[in-house]
PAZABA-929683 format. One line per field, with one value per atom (N, C-alpha, C): atom name; residue in one letter; x, y, z. Coordinates in steps of 0.001 Angstrom, whole numbers, plus 500000, padded with zeros to 6 digits. Example, Ala and Ser with C-alpha at 12.3 -4.5 7.8 and 13.67 -1.06 7.14 Angstrom:
BEGIN
atom: (N,CA,C,N,CA,C) .
type: (A,A,A,S,S,S) .
c1: (513190,512300,513200,512850,513670,512900) .
c2: (494310,495500,496700,497750,498940,500030) .
c3: (507800,507800,507800,507080,507140,507870) .
***
This chain:
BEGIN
atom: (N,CA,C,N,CA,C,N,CA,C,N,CA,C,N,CA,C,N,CA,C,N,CA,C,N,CA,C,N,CA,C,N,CA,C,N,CA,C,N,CA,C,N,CA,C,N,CA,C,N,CA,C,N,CA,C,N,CA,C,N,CA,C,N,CA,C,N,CA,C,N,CA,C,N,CA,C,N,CA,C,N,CA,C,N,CA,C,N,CA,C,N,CA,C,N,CA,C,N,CA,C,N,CA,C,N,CA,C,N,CA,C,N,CA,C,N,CA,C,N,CA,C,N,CA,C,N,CA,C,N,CA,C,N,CA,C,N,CA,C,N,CA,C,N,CA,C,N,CA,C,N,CA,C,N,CA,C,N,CA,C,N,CA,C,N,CA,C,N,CA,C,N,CA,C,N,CA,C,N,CA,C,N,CA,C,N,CA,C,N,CA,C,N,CA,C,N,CA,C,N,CA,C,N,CA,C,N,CA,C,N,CA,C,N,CA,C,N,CA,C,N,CA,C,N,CA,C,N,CA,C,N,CA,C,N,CA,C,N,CA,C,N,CA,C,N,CA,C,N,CA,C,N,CA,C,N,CA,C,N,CA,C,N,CA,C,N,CA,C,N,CA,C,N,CA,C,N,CA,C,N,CA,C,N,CA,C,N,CA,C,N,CA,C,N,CA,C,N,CA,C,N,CA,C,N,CA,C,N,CA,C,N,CA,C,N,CA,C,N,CA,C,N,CA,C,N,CA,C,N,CA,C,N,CA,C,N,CA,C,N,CA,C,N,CA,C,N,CA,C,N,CA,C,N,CA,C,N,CA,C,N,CA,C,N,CA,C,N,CA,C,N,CA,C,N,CA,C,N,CA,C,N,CA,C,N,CA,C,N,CA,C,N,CA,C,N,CA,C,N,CA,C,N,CA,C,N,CA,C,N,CA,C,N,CA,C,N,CA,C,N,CA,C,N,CA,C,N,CA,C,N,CA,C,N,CA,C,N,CA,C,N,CA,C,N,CA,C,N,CA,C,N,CA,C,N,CA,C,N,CA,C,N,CA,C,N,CA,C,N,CA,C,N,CA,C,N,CA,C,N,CA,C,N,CA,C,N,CA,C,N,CA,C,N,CA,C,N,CA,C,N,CA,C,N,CA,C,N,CA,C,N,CA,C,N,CA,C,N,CA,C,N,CA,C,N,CA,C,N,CA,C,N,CA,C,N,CA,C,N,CA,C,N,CA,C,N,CA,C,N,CA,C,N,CA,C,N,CA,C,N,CA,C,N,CA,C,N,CA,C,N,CA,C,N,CA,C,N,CA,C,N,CA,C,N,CA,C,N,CA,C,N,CA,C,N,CA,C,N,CA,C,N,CA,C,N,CA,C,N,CA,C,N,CA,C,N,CA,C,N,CA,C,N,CA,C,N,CA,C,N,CA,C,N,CA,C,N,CA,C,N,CA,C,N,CA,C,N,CA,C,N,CA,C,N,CA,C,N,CA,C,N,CA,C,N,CA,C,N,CA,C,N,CA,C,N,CA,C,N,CA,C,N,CA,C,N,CA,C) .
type: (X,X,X,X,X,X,X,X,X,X,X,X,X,X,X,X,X,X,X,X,X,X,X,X,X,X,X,X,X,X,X,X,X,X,X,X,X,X,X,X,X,X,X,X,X,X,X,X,X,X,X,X,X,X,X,X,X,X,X,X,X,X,X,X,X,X,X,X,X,X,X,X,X,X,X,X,X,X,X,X,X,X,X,X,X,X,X,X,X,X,X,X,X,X,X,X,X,X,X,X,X,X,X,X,X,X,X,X,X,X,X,X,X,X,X,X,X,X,X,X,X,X,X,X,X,X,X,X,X,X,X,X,X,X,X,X,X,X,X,X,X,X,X,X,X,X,X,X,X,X,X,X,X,X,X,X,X,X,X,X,X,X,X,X,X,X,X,X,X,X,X,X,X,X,X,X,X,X,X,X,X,X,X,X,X,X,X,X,X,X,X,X,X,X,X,X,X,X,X,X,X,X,X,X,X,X,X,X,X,X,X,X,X,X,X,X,X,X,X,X,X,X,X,X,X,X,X,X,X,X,X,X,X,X,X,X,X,X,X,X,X,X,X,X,X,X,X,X,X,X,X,X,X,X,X,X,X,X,X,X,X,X,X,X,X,X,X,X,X,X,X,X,X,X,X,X,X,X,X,X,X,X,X,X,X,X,X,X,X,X,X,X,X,X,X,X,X,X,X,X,X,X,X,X,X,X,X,X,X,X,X,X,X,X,X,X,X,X,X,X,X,X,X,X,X,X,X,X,X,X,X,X,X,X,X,X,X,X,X,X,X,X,X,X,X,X,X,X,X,X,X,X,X,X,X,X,X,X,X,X,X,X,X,X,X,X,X,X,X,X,X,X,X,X,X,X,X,X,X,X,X,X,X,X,X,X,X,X,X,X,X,X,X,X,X,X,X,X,X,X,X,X,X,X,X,X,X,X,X,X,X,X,X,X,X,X,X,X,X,X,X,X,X,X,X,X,X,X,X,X,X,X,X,X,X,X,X,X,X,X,X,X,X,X,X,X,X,X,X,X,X,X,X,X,X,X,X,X,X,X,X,X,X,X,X,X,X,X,X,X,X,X,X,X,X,X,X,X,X,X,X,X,X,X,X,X,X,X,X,X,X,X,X,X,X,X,X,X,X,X,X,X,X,X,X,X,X,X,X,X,X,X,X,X,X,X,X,X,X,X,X,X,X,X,X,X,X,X,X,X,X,X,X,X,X,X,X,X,X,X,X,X,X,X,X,X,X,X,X,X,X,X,X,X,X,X,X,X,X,X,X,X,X,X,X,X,X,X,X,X,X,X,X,X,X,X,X,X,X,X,X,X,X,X,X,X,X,X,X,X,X) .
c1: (508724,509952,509971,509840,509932,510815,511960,513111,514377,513445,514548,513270,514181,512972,514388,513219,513958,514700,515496,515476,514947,514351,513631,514613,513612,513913,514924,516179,516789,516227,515518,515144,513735,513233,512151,512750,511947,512523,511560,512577,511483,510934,510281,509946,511132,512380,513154,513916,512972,513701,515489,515526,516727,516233,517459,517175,517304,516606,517181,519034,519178,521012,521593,520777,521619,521162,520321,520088,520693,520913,521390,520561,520973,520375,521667,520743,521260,521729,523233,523078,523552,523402,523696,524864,526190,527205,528368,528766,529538,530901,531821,533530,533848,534911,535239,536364,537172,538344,538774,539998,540138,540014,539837,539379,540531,542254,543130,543754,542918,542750,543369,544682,544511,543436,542879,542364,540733,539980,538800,537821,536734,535806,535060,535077,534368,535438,536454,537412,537886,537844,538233,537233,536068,534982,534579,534740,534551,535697,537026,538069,538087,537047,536200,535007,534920,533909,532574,532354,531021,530653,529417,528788,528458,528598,529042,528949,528053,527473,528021,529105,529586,529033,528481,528077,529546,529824,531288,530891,532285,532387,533374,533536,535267,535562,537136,537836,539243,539436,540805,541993,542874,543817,545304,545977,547899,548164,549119,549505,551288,551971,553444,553599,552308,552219,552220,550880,550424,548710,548049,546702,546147,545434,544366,543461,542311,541466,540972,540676,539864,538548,538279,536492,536831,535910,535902,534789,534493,532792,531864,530847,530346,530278,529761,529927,530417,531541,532889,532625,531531,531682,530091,529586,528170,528956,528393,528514,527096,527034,525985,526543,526303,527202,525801,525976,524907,525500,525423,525504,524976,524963,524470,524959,524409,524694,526007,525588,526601,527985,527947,529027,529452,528576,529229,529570,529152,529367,530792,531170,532872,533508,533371,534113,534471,532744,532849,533198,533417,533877,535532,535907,537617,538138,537089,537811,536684,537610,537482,536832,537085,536836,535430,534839,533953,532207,531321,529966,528695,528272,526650,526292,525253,524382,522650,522645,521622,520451,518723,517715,517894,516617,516188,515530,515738,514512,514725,515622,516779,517252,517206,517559,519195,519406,520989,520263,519310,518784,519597,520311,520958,519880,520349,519437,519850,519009,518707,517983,518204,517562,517081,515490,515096,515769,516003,516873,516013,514542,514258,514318,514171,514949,516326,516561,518681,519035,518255,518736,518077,517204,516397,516906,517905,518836,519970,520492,522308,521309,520694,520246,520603,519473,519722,520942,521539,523143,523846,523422,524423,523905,522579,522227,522563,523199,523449,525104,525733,527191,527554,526844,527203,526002,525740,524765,524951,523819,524575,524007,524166,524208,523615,522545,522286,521925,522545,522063,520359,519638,518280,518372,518910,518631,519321,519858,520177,518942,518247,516805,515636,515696,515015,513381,512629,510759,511178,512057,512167,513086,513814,514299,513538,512632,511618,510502,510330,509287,508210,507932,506975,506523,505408,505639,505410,506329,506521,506898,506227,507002,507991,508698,509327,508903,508868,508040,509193,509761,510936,512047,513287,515007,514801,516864,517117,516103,515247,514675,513276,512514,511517,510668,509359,508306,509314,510155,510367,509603,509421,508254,509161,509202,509874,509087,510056,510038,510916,510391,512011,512506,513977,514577,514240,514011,513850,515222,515707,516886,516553,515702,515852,517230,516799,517444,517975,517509,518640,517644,518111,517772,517885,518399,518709,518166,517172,515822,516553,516268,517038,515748,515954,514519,515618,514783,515570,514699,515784,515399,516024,515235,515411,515882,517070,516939,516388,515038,514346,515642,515715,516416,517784,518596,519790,520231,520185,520309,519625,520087,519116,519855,520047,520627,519526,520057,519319,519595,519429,519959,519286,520174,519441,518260,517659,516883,516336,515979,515442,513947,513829,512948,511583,511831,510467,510452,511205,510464,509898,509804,508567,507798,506781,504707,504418,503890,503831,502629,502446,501681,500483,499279,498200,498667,498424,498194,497003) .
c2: (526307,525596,524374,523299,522048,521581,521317,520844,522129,523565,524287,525100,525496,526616,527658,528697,529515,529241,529887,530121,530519,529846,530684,531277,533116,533792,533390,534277,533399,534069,534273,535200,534351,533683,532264,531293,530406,528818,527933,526756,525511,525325,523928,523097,522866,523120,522208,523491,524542,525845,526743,525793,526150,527221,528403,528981,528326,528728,528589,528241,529570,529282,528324,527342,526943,525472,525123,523634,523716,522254,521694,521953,522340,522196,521721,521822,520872,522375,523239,524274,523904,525239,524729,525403,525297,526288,526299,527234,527202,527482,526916,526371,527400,528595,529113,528815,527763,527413,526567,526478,526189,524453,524097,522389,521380,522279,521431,521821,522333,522816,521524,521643,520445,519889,521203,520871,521703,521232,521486,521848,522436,522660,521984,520649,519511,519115,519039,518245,518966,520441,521130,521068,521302,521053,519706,518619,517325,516878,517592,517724,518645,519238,520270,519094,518454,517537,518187,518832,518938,518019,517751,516392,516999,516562,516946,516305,516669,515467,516661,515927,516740,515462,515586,514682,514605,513425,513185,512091,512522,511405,510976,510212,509878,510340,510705,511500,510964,510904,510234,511784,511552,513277,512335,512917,512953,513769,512544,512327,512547,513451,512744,511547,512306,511357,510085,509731,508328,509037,508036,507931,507587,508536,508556,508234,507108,507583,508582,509806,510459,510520,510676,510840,512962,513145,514847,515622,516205,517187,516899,516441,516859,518342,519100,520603,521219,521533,521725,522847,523732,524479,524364,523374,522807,521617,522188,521263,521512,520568,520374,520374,521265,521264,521174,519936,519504,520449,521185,521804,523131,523624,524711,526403,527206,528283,528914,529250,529920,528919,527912,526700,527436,527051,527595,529062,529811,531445,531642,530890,531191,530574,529640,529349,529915,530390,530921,532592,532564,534356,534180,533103,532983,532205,532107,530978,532056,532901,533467,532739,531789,530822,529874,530054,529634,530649,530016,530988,530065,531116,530575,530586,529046,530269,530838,531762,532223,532329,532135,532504,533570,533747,534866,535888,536204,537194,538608,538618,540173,540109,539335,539208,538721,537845,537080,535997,535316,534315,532935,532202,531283,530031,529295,528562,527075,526580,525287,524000,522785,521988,521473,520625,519553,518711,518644,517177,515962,516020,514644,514268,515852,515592,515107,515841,515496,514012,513429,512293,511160,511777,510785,510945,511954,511934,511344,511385,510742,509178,508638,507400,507085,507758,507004,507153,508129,508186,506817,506799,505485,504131,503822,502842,502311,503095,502455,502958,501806,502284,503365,503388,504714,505881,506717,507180,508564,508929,509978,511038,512449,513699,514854,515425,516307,517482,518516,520185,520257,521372,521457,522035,522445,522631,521634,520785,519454,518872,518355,517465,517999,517504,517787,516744,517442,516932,515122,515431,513764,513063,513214,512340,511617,512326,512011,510616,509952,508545,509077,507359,507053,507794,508044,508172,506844,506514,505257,505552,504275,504183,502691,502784,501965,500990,499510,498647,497626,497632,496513,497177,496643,497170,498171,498516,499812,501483,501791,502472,502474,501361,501109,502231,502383,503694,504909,505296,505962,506259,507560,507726,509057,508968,510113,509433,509977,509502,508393,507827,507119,507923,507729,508197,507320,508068,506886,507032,505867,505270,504316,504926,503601,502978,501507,500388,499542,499790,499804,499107,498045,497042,497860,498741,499560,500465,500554,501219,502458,503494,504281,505198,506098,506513,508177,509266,510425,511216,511290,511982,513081,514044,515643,516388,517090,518261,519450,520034,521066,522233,522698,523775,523642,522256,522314,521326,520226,518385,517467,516826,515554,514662,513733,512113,511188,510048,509153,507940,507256,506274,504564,503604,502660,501697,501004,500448,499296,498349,496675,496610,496427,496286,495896,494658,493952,494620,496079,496728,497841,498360,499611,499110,499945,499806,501246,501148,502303,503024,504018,505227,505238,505472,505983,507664,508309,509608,510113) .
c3: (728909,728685,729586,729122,729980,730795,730534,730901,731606,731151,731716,732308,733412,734800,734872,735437,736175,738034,738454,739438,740450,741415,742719,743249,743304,744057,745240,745387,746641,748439,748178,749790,749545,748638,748745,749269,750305,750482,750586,750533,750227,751933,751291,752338,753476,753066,753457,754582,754438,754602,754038,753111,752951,751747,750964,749902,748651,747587,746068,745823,746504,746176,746962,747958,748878,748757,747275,746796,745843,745616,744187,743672,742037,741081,739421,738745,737528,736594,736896,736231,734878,733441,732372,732451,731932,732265,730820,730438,729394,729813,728985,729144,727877,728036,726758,726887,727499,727342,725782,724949,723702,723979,722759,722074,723187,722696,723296,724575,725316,726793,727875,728507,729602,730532,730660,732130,731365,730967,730293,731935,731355,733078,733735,732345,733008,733959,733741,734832,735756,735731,736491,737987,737094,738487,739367,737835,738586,740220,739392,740721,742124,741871,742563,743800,743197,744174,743194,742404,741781,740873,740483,739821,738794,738039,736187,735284,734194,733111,731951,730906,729773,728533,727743,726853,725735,725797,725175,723892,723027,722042,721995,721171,720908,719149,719659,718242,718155,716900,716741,716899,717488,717962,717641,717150,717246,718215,718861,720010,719916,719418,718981,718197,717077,716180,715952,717233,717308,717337,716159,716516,717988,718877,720020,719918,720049,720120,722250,721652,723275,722928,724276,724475,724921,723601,723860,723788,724543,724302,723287,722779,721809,721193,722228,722287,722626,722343,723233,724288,724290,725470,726421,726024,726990,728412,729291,730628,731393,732180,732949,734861,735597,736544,737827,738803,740122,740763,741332,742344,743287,744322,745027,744062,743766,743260,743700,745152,745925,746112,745790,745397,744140,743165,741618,741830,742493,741834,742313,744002,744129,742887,742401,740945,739855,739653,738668,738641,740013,739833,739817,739795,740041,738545,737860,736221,735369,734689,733034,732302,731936,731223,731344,732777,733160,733287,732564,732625,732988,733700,733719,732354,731800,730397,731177,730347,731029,729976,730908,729793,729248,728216,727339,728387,729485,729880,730421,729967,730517,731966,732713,734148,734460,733268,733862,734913,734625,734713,734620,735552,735337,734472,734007,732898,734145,733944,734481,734178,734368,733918,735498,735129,736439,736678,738226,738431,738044,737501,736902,734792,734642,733346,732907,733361,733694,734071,734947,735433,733913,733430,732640,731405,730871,730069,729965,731228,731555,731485,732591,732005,730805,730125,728520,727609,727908,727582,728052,729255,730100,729202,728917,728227,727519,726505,725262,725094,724028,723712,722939,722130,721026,721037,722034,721769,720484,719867,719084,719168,719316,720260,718481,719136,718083,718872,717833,718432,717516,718677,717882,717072,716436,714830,713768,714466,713594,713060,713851,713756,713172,712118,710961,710807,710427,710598,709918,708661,708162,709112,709936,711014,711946,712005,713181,712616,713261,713317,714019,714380,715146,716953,717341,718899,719155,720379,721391,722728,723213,724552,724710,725750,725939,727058,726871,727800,727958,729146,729774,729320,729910,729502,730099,730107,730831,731032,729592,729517,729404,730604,730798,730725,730130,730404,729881,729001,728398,727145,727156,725915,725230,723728,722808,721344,720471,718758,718096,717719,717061,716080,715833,714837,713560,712309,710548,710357,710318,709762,708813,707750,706216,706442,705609,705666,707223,707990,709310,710421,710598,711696,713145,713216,714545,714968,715752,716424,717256,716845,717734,718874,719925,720423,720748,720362,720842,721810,722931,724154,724693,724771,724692,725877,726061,726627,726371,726553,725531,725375,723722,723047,723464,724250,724341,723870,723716,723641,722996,722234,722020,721668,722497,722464,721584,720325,720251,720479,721351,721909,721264,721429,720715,721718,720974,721785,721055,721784,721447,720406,719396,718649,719825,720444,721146,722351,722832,723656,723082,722480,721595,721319,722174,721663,721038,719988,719326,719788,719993,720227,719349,719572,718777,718745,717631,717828,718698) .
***
């Protein structure tokens, strides 16, 4: 699994001597709070002092019957939460509503992403204005293009697929959270060099 690891052992430590539970990491965490929730867990934690990437869109909502546009989850119960374990677990043992997700491996394995995947995702989110957000089983073999990399602009040395958008002047490149995410973000025709297979 690329983009998602397990947890080190917490009675292992790094270099840094500190434990597993006692670094940041990039956890994956699920919100079972409802759609029209005040206080959703992205915001709950961000007010928390924790660093928090929720991939958002915008939706038109009545308001006392005035068109809104808000920016709301793509997935309404996916968050991405920076922080120390033993940080998250007082939280999450005090909010119902709040879960680790965990791997496939019978352990209760908190699921995690690399802090250099993660960062190389929100990037390309940040890049572009409209990015557009697919679950993996959205993305289908005919969506998929060319392999490229990216040479100059915000997403210099980025390498993925382009998205085929017949008819469409608008180059899109999709970049993966493995089995959780995939943003396709746009990108400049005269920076893609196309890939040999």
């Amino acid at each position: 699994m690329d983009g998602i690891k397990k947890n080190i052992d917490s009675d292992m430590t790094n270099k840094t001597g500190y434990s597993a539970d006692e670094l940041p990491q990039w956890f994956v965490m699920r919100d079972l709070k409802r759609r029209n929730a005040k206080k959703p867990a992205y915001k709950m934690l961000s007010e928390k002092g924790i660093e928090i990437f929720t991939p958002l869109i915008s939706r038109i909502r009545y308001i006392n019957r005035k068109k809104v546009i808000q920016e709301v989850p793509y997935i309404q119960d996916l968050l991405f939460a920076h922080a120390c374990k033993k940080e998250l677990d007082i939280i999450v043992d005090s909010t119902e509503t709040l879960q680790y997700r965990f791997l496939r491996d019978g352990k209760r394995t908190p699921m995690t992403v690399s802090e250099k995947e993660m960062e190389r995702f929100i990037q390309a989110v940040k890049s572009t204005v409209r990015p557009c957000y697919y679950k993996p089983q959205e993305i289908t073999p005919d969506m998929v293009g060319k392999n490229v990399r990216i040479i100059g602009g915000p997403l210099n040395n980025y390498e993925g697929r382009l998205q085929k958008m017949q008819g469409s002047r608008i180059k899109r490149l999709f970049i993966e959270l493995p089995q959780l995410l995939t943003v396709a973000v746009e990108v400049e025709a005269e920076f893609i060099q196309v890939l040999k297979k």
